[in-house]
Structures are given as structure tokens and as C-alpha cells.
KEKE-3310 file (N, C-alpha, C; in steps of 0.2 Angstrom, whole numbers, plus 5000, padded with zeros to 4 digits):
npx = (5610:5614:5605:5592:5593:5597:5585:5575:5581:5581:5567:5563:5566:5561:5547:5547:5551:5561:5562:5563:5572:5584:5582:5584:5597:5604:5599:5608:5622:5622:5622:5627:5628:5627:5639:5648:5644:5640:5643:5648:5652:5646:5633:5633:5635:5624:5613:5615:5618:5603:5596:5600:5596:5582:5583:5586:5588:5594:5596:5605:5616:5616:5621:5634:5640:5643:5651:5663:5666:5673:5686:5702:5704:5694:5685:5692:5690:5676:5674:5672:5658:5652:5654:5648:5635:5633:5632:5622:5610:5610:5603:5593:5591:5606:5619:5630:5644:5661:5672:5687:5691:5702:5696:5688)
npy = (5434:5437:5426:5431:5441:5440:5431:5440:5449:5439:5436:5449:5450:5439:5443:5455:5466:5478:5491:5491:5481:5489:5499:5491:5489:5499:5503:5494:5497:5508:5509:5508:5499:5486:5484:5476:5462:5458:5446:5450:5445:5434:5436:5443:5433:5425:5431:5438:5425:5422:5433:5428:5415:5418:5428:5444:5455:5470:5471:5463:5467:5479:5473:5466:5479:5482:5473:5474:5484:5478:5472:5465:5453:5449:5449:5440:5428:5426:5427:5413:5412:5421:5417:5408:5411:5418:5407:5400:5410:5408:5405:5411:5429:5435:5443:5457:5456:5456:5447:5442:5434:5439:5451:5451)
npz = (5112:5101:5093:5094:5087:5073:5072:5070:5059:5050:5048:5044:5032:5025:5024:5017:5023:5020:5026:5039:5040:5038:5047:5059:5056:5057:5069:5077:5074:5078:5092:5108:5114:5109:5104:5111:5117:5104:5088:5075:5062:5064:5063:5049:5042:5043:5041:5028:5020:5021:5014:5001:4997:4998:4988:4990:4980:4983:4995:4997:4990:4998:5009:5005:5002:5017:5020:5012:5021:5033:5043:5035:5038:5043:5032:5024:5032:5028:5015:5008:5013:5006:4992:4991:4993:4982:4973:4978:4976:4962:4956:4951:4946:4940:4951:4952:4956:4960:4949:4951:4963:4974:4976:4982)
capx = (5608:5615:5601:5586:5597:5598:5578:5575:5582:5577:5560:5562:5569:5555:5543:5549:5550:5567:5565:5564:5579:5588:5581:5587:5603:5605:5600:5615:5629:5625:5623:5634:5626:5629:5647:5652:5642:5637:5647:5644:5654:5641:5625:5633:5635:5617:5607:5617:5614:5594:5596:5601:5591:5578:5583:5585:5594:5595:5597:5613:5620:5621:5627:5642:5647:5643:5657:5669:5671:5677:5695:5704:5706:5688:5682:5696:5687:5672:5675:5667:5650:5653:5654:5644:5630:5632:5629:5613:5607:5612:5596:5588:5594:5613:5620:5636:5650:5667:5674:5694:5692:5705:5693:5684)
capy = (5440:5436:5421:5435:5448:5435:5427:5447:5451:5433:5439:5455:5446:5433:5448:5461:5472:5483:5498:5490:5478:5495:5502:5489:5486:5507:5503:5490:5501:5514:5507:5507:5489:5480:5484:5474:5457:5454:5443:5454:5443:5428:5440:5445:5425:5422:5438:5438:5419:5420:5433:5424:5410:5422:5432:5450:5458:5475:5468:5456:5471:5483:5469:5468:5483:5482:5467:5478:5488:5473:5471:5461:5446:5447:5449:5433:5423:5427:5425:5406:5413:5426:5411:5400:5413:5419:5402:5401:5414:5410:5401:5419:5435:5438:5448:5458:5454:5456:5442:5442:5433:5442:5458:5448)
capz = (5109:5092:5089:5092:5081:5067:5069:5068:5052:5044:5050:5039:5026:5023:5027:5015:5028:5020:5029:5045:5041:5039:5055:5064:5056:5059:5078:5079:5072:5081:5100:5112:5120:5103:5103:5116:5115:5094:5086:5069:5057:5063:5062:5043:5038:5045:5038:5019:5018:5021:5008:4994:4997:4997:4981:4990:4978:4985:5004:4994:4986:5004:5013:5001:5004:5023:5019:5012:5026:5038:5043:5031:5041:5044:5024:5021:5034:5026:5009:5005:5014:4999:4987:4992:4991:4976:4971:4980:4972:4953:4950:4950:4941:4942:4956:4949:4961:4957:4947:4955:4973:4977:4977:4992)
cpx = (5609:5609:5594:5588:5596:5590:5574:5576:5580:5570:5556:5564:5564:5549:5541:5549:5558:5567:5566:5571:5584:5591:5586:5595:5606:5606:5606:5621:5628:5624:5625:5633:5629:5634:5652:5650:5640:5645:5644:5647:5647:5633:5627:5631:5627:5612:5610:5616:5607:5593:5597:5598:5584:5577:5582:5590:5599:5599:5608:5617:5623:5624:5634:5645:5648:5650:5665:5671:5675:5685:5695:5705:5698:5685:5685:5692:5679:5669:5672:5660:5650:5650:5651:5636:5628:5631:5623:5610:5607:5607:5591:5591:5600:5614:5628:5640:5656:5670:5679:5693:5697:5702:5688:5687)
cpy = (5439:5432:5426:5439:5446:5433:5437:5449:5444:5435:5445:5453:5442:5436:5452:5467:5475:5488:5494:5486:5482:5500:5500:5486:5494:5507:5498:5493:5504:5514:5506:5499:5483:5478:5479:5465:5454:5453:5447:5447:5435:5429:5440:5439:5424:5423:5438:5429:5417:5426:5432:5419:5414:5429:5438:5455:5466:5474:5466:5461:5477:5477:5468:5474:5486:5476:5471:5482:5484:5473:5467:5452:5443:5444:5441:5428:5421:5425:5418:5408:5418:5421:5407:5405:5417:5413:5398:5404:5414:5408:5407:5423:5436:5443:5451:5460:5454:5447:5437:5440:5436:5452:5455:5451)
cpz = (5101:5088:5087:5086:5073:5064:5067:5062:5048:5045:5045:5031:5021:5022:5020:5016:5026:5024:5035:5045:5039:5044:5060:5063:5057:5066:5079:5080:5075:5089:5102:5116:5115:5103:5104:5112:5109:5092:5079:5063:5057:5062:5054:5040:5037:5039:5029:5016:5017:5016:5002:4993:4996:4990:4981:4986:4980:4992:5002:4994:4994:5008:5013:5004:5010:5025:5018:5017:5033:5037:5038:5035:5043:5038:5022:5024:5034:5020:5005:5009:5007:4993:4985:4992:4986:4971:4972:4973:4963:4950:4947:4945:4943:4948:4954:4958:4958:4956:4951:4962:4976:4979:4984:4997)
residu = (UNK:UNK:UNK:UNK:UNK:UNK:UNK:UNK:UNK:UNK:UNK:UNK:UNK:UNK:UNK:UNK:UNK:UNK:UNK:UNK:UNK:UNK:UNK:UNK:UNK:UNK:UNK:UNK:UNK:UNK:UNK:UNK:UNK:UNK:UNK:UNK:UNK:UNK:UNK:UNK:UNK:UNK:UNK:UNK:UNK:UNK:UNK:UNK:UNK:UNK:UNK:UNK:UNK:UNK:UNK:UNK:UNK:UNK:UNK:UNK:UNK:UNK:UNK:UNK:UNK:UNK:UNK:UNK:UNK:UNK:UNK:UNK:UNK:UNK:UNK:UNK:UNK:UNK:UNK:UNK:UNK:UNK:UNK:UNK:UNK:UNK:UNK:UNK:UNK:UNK:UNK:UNK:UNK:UNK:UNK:UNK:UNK:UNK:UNK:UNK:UNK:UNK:UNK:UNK)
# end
């Protein structure tokens, strides 16, 4: 479940299809089927990496703050996909991210 979930959003991704990468990130969160079987922190890494490779600055910027609402133990073991795709992305236009790794 999680591979379709992933070539799905990289699909809207590569597409420029936002509304629909918001549909179906709306149908996620709100399914009681999703709940159980997604790995969300492995869908996050997947789907936030193919955007900054891809230089969606808007997509970058809710995912952030889809980032901040994870437990803390999640966001910590998250934190170098954080880093490492903001260093993707730097060949492009800046993406304003808090400086302080401790705001990760």
C-alpha cells in the first residue's frame, strides 16, 4: 500500500497536479483504512524528497508544516530527510526553513 501511495503523489508531483496531491493527501488523513496499514513517516520522506528534487516550493513548504505536527520522536527521526532536502533544493530559490536544528 505505501509504494502505490508514494508512486501516486510522485505522479502529482512531476504532473503538477496540486490540487489533486491535496485531494489525496486529504483522502489519507481522513480514512479510517489508512490508519492502520501506512507507514506515514515513510510516505513523508518519499513524497518531501521528490519535492525538492523537483523544486515544489508550495508542496515543500505544507509538508513542513505537515512535519511539525508529528510526535517528537518522529520529527527527530526525520530530521536529516529535512536537511538533506533542503540541500537538494538550494540550487533553486531558497526555501525559508528555520535556521536552529533544534526547531526540527
Amino acid at each position: 500500500m505505501n509504494d502505490d501511495i508514494i508512486s501516486t503523489f510522485k505522479h502529482y508531483i512531476k504532473n503538477d497536479a496540486t490540487d489533486r496531491f491535496y485531494e489525496l493527501f486529504e483522502v489519507i488523513t481522513t480514512t479510517r483504512k489508512y490508519k492502520v496499514g501506512l507507514d506515514y513517516q515513510l510516505v513523508f520522506k518519499d513524497v518531501y524528497l521528490c519535492c525538492c528534487i523537483h523544486r515544489k516550493k508550495e508542496l515543500i513548504e505544507f509538508l513542513y508544516e505537515v512535519y511539525k505536527t508529528f510526535h517528537v520522536v518522529d520529527r527527530i527521526a526525520l530530521r536529516p530527510c529535512i536537511i538533506y532536502g533542503k540541500y537538494l533544493y538550494k540550487e533553486g530559490y531558497p526555501i525559508q526553513l528555520p535556521k536552529d536544528p533544534k526547531d526540527y
